[in-house]
TIRO-2110 file (N, C-alpha, C; in Angstrom, 1 decimal):
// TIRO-2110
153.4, 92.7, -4.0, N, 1, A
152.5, 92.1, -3.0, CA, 1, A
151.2, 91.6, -3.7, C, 1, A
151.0, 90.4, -3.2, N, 2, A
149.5, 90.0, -4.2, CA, 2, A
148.5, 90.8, -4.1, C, 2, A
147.2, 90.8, -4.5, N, 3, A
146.0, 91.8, -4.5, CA, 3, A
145.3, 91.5, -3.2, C, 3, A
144.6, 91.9, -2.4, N, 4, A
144.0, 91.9, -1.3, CA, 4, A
142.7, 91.2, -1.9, C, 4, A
141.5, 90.2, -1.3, N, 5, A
140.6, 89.3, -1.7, CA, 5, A
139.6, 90.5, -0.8, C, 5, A
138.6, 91.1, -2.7, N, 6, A
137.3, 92.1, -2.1, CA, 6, A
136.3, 91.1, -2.0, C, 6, A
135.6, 91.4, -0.5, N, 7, A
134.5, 90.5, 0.0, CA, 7, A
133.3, 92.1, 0.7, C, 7, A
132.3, 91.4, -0.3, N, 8, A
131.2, 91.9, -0.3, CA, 8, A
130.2, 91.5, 0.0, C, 8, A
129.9, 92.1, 1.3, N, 9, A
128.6, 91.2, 2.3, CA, 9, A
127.6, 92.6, 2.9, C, 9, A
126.3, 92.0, 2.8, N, 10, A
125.3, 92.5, 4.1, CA, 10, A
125.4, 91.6, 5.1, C, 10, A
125.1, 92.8, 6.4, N, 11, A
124.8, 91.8, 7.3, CA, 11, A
124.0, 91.4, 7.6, C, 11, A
122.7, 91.0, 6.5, N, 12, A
121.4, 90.4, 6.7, CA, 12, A
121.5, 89.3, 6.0, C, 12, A
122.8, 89.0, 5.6, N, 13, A
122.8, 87.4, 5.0, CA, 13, A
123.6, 86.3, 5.8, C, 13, A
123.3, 85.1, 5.9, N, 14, A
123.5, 84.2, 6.6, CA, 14, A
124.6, 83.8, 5.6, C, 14, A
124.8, 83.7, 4.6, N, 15, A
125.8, 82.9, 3.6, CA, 15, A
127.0, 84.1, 3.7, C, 15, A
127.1, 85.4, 4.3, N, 16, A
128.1, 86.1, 4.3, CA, 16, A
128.5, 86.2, 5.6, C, 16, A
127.6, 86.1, 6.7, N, 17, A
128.1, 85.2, 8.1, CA, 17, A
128.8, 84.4, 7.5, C, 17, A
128.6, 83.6, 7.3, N, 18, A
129.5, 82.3, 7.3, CA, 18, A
130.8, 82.5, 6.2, C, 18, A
130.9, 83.1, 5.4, N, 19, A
132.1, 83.3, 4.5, CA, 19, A
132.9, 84.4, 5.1, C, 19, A
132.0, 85.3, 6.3, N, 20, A
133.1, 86.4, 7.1, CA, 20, A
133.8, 85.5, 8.2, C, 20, A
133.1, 84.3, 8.6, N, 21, A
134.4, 83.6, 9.6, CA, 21, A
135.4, 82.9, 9.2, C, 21, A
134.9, 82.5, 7.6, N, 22, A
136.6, 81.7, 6.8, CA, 22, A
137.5, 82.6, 6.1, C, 22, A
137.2, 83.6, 5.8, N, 23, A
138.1, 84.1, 4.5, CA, 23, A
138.9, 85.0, 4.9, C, 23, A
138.9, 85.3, 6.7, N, 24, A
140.5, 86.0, 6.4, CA, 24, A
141.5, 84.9, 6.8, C, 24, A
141.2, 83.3, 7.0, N, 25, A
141.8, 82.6, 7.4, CA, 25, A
142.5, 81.8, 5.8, C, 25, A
141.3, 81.7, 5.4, N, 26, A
142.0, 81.4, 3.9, CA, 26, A
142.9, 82.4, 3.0, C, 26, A
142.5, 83.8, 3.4, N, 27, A
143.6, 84.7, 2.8, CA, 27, A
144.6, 84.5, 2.7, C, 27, A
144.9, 84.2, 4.4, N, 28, A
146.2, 84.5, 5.2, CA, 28, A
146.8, 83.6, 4.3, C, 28, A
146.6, 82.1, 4.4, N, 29, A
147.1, 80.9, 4.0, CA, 29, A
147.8, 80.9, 2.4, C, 29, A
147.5, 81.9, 1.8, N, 30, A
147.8, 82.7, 0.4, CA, 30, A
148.7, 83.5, 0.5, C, 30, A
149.0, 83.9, 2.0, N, 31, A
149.4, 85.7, 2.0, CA, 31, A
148.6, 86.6, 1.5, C, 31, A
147.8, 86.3, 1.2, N, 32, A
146.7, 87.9, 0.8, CA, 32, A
146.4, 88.2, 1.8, C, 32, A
145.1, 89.7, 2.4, N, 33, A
144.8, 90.0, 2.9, CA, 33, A
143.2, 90.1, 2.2, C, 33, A
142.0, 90.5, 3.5, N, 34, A
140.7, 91.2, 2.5, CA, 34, A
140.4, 92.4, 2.6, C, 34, A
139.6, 92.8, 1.9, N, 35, A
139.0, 94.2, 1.6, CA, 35, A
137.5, 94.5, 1.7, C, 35, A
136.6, 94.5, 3.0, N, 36, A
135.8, 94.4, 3.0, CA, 36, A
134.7, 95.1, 2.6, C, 36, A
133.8, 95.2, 1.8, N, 37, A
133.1, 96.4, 1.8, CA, 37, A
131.3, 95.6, 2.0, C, 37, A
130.8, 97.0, 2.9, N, 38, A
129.7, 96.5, 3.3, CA, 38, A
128.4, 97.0, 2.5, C, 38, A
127.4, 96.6, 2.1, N, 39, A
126.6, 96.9, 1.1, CA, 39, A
124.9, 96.5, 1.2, C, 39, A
124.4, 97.0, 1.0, N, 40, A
122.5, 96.3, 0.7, CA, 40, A
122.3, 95.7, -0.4, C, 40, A
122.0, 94.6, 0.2, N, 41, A
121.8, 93.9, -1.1, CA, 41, A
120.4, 93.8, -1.4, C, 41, A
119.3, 95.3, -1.1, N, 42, A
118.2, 95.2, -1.4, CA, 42, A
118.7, 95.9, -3.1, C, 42, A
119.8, 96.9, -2.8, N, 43, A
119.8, 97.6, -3.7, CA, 43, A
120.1, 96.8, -5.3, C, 43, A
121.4, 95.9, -5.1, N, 44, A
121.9, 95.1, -5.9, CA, 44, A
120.5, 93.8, -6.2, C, 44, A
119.7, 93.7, -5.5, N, 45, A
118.9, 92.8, -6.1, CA, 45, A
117.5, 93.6, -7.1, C, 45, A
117.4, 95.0, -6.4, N, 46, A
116.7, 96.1, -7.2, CA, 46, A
117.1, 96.1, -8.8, C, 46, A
118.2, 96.5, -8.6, N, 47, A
119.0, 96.5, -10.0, CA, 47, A
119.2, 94.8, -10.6, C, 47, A
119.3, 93.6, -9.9, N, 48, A
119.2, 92.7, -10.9, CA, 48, A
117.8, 91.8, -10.8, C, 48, A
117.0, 92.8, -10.5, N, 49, A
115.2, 92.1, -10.5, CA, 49, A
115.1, 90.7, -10.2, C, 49, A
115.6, 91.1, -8.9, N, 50, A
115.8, 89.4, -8.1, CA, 50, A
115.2, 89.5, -6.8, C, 50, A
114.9, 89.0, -5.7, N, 51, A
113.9, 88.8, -4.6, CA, 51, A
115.1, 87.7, -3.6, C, 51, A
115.1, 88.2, -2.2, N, 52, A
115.7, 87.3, -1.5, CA, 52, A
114.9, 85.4, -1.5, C, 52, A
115.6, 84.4, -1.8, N, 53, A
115.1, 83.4, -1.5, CA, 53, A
114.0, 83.0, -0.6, C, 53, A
114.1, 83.6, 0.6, N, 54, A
112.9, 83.2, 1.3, CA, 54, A
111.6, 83.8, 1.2, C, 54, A
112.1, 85.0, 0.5, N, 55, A
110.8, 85.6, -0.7, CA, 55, A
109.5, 84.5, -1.2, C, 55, A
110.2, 83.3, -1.6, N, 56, A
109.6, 83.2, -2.2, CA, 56, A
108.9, 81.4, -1.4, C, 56, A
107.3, 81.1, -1.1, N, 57, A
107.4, 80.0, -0.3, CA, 57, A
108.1, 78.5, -0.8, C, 57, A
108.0, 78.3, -1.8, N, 58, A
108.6, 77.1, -3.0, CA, 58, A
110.3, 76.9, -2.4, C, 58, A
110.8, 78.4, -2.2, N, 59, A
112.4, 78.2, -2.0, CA, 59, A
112.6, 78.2, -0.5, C, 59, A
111.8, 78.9, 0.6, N, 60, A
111.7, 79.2, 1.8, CA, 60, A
111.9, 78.2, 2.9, C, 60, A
111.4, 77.0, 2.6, N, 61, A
111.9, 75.8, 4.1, CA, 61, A
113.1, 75.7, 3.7, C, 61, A
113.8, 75.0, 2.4, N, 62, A
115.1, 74.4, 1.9, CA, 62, A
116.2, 75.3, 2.3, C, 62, A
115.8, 76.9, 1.8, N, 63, A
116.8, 77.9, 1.6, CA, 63, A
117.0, 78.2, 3.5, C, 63, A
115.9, 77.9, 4.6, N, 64, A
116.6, 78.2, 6.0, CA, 64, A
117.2, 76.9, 6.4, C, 64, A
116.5, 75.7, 5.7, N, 65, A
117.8, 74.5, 6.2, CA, 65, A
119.0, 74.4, 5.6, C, 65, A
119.2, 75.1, 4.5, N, 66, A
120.4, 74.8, 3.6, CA, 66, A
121.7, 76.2, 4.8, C, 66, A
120.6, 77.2, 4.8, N, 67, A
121.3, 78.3, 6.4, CA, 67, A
122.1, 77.4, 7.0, C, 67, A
121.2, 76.9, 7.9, N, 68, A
121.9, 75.9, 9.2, CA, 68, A
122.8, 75.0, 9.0, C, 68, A
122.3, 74.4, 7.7, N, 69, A
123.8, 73.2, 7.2, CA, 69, A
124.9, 73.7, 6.8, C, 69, A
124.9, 74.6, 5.9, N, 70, A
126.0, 75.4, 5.2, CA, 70, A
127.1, 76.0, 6.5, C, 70, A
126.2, 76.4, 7.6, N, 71, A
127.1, 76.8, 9.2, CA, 71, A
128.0, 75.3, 9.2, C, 71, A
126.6, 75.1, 9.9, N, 72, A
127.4, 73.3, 10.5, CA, 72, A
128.4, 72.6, 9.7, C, 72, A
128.9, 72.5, 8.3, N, 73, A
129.5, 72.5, 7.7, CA, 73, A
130.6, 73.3, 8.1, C, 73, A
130.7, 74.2, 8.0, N, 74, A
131.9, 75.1, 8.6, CA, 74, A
132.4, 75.3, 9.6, C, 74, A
131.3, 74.5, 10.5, N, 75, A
131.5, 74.4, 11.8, CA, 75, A
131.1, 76.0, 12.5, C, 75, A
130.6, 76.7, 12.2, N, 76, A
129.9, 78.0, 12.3, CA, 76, A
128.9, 77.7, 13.0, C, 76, A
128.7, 78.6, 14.4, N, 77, A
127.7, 78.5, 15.4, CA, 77, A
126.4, 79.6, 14.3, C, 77, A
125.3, 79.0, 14.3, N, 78, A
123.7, 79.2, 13.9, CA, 78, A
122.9, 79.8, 14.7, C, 78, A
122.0, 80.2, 14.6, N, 79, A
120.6, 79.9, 15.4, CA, 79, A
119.9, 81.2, 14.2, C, 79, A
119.2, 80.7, 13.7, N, 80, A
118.1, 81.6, 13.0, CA, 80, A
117.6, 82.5, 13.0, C, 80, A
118.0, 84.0, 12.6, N, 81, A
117.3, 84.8, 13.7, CA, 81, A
115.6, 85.2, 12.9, C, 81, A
115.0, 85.8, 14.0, N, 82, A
113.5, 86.3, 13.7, CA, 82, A
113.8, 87.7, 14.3, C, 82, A
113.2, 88.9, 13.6, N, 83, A
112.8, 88.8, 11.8, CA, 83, A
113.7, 88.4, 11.7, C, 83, A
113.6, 87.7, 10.3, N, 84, A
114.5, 87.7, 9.2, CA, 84, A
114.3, 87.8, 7.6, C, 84, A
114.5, 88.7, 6.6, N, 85, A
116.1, 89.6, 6.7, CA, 85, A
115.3, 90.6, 7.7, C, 85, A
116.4, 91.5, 7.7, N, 86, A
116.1, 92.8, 8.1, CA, 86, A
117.0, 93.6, 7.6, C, 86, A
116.4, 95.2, 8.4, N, 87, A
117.0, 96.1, 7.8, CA, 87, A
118.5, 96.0, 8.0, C, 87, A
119.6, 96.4, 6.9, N, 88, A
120.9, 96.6, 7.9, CA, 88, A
121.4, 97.6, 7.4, C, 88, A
121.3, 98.7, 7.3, N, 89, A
121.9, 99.8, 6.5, CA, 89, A
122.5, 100.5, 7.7, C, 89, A
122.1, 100.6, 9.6, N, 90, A
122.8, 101.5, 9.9, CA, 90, A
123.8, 100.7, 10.6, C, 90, A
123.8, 99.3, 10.9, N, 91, A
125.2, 98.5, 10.8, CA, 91, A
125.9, 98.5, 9.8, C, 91, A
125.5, 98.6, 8.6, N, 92, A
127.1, 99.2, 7.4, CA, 92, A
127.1, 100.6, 7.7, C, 92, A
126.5, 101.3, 8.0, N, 93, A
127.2, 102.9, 8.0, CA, 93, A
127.9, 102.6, 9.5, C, 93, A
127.6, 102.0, 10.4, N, 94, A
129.0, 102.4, 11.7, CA, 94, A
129.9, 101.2, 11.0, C, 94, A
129.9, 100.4, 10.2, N, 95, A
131.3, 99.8, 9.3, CA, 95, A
131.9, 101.0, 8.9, C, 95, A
131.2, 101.5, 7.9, N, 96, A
132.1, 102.7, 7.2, CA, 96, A
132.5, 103.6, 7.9, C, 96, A
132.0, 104.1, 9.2, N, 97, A
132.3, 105.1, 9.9, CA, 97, A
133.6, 104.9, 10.5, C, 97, A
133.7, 103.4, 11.1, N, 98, A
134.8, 103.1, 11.3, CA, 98, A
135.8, 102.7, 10.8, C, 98, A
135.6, 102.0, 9.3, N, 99, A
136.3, 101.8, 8.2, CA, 99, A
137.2, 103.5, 7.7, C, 99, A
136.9, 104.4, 7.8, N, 100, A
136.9, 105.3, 7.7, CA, 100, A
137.7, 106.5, 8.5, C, 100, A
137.6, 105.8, 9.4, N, 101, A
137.7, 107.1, 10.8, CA, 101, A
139.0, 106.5, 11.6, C, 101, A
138.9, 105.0, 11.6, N, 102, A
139.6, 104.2, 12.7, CA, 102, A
140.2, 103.1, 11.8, C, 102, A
140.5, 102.9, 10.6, N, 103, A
140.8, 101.7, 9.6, CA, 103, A
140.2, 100.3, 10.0, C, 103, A
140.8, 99.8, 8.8, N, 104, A
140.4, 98.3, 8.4, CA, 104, A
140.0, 97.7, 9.2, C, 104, A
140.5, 97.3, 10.2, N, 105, A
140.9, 96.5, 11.3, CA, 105, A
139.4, 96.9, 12.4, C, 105, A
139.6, 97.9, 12.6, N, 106, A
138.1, 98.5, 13.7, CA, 106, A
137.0, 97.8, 12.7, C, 106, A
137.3, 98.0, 11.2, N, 107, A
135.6, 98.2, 10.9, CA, 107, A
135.1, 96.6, 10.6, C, 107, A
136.2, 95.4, 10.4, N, 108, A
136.5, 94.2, 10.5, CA, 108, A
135.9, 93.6, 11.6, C, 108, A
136.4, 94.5, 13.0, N, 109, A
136.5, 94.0, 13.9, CA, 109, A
134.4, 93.8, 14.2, C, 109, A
134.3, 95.4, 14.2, N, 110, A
132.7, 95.7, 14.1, CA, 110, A
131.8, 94.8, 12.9, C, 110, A
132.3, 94.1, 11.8, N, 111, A
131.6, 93.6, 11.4, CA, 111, A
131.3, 91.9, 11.8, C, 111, A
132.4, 91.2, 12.3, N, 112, A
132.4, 90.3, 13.2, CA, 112, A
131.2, 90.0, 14.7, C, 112, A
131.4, 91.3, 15.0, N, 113, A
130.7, 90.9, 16.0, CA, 113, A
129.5, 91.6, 15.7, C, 113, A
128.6, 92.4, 14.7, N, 114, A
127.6, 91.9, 14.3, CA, 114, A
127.3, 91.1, 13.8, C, 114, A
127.8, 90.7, 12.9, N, 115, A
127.5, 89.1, 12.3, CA, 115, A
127.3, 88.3, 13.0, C, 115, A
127.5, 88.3, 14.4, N, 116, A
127.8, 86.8, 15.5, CA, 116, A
126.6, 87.3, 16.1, C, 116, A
126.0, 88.4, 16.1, N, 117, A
125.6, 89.0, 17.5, CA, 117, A
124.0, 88.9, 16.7, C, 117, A
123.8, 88.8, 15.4, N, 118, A
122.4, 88.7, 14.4, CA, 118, A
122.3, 86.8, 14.5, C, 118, A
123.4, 86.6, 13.8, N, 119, A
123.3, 85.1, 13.4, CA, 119, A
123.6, 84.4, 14.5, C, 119, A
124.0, 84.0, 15.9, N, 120, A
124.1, 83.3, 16.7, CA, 120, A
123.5, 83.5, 18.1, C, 120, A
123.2, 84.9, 18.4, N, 121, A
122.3, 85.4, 19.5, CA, 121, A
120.6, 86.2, 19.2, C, 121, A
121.0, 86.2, 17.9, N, 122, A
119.8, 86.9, 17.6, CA, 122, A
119.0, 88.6, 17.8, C, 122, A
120.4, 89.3, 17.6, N, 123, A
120.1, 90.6, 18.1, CA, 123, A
120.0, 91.4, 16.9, C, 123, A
119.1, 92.2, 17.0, N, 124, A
118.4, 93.0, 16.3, CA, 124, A
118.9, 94.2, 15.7, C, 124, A
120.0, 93.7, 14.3, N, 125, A
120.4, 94.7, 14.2, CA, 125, A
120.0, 96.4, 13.2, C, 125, A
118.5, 95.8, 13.1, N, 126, A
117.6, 97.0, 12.7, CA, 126, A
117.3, 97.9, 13.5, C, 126, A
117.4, 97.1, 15.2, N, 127, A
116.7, 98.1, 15.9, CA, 127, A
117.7, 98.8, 16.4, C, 127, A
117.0, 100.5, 16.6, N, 128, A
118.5, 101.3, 17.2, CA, 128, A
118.9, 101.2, 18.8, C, 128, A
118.0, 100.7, 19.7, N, 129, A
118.1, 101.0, 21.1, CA, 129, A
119.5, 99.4, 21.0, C, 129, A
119.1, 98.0, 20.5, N, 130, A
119.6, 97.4, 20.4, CA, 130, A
121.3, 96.9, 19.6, C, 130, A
121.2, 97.8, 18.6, N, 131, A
122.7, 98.0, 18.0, CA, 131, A
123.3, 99.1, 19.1, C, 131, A
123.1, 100.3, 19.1, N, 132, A
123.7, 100.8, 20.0, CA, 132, A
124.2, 100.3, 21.1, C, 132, A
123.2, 99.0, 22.1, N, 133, A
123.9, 98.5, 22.8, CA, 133, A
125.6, 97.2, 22.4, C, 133, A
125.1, 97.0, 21.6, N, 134, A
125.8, 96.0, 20.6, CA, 134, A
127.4, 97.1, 20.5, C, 134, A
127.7, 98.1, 20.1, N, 135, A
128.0, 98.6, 19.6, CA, 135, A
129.0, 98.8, 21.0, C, 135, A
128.3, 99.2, 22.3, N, 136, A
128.9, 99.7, 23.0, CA, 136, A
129.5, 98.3, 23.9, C, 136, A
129.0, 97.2, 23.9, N, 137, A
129.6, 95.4, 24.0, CA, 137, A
130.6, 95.3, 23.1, C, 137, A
130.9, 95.8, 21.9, N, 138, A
131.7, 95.6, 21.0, CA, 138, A
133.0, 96.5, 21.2, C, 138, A
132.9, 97.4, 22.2, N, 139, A
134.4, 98.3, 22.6, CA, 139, A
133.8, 99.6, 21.7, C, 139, A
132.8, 99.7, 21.0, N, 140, A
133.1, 101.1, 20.2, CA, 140, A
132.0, 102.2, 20.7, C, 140, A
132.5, 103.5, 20.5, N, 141, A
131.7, 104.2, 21.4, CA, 141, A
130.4, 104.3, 20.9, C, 141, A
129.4, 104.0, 21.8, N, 142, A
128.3, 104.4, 21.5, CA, 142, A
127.4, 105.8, 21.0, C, 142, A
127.5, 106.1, 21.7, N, 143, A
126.8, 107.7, 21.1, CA, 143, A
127.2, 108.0, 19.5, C, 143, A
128.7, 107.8, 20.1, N, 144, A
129.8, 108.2, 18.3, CA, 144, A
129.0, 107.5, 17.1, C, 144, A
128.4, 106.2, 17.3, N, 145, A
128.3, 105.2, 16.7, CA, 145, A
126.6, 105.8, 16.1, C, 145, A
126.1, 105.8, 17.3, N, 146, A
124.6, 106.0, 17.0, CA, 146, A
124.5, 107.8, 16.2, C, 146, A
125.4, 108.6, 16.1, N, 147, A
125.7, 109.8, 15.7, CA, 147, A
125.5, 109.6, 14.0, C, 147, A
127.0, 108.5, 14.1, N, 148, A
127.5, 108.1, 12.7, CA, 148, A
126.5, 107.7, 11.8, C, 148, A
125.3, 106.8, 12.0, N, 149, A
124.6, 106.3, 11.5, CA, 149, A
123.7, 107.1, 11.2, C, 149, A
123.4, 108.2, 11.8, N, 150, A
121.9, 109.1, 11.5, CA, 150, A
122.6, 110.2, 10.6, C, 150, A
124.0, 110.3, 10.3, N, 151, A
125.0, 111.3, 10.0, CA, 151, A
124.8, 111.1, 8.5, C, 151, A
124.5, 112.3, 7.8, N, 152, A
124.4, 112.4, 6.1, CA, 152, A
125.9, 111.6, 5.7, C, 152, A
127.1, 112.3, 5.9, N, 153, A
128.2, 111.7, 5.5, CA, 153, A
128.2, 110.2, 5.6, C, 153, A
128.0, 109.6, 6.4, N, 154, A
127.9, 108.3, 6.4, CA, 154, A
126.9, 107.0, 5.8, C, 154, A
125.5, 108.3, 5.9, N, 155, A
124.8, 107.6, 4.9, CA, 155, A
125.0, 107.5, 3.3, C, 155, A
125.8, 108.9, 2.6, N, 156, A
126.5, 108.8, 1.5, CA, 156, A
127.8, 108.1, 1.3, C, 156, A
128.2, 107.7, 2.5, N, 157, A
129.2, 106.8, 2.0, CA, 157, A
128.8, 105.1, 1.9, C, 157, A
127.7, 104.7, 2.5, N, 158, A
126.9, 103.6, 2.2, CA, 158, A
126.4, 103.6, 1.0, C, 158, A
125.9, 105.2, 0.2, N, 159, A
125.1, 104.9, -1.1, CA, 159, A
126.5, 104.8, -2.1, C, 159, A
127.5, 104.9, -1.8, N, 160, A
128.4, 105.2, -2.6, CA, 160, A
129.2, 103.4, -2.5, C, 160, A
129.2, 102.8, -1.5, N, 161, A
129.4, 101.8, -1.6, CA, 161, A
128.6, 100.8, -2.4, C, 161, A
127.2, 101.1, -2.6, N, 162, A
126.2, 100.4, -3.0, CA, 162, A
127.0, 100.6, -4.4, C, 162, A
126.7, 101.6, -5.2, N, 163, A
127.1, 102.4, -6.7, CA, 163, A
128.6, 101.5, -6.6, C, 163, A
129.4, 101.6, -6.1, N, 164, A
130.8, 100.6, -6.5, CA, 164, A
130.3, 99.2, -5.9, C, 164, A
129.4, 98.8, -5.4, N, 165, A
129.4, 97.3, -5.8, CA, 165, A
128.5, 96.6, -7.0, C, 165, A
127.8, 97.5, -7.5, N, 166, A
127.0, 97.5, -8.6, CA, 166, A
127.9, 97.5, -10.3, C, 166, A
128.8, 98.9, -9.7, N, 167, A
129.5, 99.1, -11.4, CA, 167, A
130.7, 97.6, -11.1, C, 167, A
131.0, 97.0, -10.1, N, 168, A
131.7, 96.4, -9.8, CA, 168, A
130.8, 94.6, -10.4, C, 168, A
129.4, 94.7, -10.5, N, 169, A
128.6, 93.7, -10.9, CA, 169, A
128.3, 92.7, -9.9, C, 169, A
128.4, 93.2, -8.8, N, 170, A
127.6, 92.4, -7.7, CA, 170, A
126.2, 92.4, -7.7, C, 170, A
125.6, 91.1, -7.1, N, 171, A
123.8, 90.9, -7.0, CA, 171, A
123.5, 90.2, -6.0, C, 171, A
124.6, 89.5, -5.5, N, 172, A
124.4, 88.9, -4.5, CA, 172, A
125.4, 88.9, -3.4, C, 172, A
125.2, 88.0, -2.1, N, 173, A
126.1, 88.3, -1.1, CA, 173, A
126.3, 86.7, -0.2, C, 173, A
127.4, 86.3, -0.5, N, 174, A
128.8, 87.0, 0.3, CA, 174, A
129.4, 87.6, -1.9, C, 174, A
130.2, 88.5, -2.2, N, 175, A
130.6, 88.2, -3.4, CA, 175, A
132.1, 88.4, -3.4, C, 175, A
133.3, 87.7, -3.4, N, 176, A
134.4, 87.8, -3.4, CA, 176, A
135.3, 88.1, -4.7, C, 176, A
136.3, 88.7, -4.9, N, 177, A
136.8, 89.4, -6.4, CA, 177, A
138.3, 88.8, -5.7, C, 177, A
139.1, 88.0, -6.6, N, 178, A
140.5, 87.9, -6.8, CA, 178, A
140.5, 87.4, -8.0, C, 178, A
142.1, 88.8, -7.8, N, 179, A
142.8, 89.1, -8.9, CA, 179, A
141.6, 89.3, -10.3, C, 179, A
140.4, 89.9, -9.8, N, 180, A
140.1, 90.2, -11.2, CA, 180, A
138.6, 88.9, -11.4, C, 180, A
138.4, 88.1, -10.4, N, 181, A
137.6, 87.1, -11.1, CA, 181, A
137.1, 86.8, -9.5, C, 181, A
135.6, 87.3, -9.7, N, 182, A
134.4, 87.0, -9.1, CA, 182, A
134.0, 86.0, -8.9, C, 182, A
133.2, 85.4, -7.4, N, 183, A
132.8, 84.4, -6.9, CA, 183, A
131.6, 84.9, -6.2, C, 183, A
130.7, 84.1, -6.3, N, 184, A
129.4, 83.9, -5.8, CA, 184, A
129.3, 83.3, -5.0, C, 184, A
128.8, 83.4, -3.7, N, 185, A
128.3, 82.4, -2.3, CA, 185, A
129.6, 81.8, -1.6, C, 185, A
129.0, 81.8, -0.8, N, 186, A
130.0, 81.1, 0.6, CA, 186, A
129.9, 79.5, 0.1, C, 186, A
129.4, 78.6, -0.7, N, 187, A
130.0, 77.6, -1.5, CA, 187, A
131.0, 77.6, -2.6, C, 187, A
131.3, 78.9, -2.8, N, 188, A
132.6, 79.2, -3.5, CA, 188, A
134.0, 78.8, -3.0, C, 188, A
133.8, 78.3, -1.5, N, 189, A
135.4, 78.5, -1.0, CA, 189, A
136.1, 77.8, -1.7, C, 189, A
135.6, 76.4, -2.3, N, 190, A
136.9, 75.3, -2.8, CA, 190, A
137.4, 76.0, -4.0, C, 190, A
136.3, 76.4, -4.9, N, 191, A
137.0, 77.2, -6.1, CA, 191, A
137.8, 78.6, -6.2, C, 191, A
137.4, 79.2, -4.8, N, 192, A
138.7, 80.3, -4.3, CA, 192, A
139.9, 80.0, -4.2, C, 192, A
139.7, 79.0, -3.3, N, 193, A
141.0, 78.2, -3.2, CA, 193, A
141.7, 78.0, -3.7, C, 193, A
141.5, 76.9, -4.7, N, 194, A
142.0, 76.7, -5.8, CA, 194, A
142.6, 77.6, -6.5, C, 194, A
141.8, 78.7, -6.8, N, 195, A
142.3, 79.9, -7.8, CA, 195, A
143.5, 80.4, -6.9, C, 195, A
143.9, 80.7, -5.7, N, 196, A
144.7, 81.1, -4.7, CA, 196, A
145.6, 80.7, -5.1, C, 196, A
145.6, 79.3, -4.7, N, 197, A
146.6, 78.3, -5.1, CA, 197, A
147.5, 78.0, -6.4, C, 197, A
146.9, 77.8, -7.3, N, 198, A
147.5, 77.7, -8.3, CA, 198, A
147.0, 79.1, -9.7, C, 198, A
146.1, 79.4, -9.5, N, 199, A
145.9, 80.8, -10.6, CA, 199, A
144.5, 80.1, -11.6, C, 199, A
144.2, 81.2, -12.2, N, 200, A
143.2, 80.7, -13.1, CA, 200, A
143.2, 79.4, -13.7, C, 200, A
142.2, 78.7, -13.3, N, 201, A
141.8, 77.1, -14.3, CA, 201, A
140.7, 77.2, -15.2, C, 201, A
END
């Protein structure tokens, strides 16, 4: 069976919004499947002494219109959210919690509709009064959810994710791994593709 396509995203990036609503469609079209794992990419940017783009004012107007185009291009529903980034560490720990507890498929499902619920409604998924509600809109139980996230276990299995996407050489997000060969950004798709399709060029 081919290797499953690892996709490495926070959910405080807009460029991994948009590569979580193509790439289990492009999988499929391979027969592969993905393997999602959720991560901070304050951490991975710590370690490669890098600064989010809007960090910085020079890159800041281009890098939120290049946001909105890179959607529209994909046909991916936008709207900006404010703040932006923010925190997301206890949206990846109820990923893992579910990833974990309830498989692939739950924690897939839960990362979808935060992604939709930050990047196209604008909901706040640093704050806890409002993921919790999110959480419990999403079918999953709430309390369990808001439990999981304040829960040591779960916070160590986020730092542990962090540590394998690092030894793994991730820095940035969305970051996709087939068969062994890493891709950068959700403008990667044509050259995933490709690789899908016919194998290393």
């Amino acid at each position: 069976m081919p290797s499953a396509i690892d996709f490495y995203f926070d959910f405080s990036s807009p460029y991994a919004y948009i590569a979580n609503e193509w790439v289990d469609a492009l999988a499929a079209r391979h027969g592969r499947t993905v393997r999602r794992h959720a991560m901070l990419l304050g951490v991975t940017f710590q370690a490669a002494e890098l600064k989010s783009p809007v960090s910085y004012p020079l890159k800041r107007e281009y890098t939120l219109r290049d946001f909105a185009r890179s959607a529209r291009h994909e046909r991916v529903p936008y709207v900006q959210p404010e703040p932006f980034p923010i925190a997301s560490h206890n949206a990846a720990r109820v990923f893992w919690w579910l990833h974990d507890t309830q498989g692939s498929e739950a924690a897939a499902a839960w990362a979808r509709a935060a992604f939709r619920a930050y990047f196209t409604r604008g909901v706040a998924l640093n704050d806890p009064a409002a993921l919790k509600a999110l959480a419990a809109e999403s079918g999953v139980d709430a309390e369990a959810a808001e439990a999981a996230w304040g829960a040591v276990v779960w916070k160590d299995r986020l730092r542990q994710a962090n540590e394998q996407a690092l030894a793994a050489g991730v820095f940035g997000a969305p970051w996709l791994v087939v068969d062994g060969e890493p891709f950068w950004g959700n403008d990667r798709k044509e050259q995933i593709e490709r690789w899908l399709r016919q194998g290393p060029f």
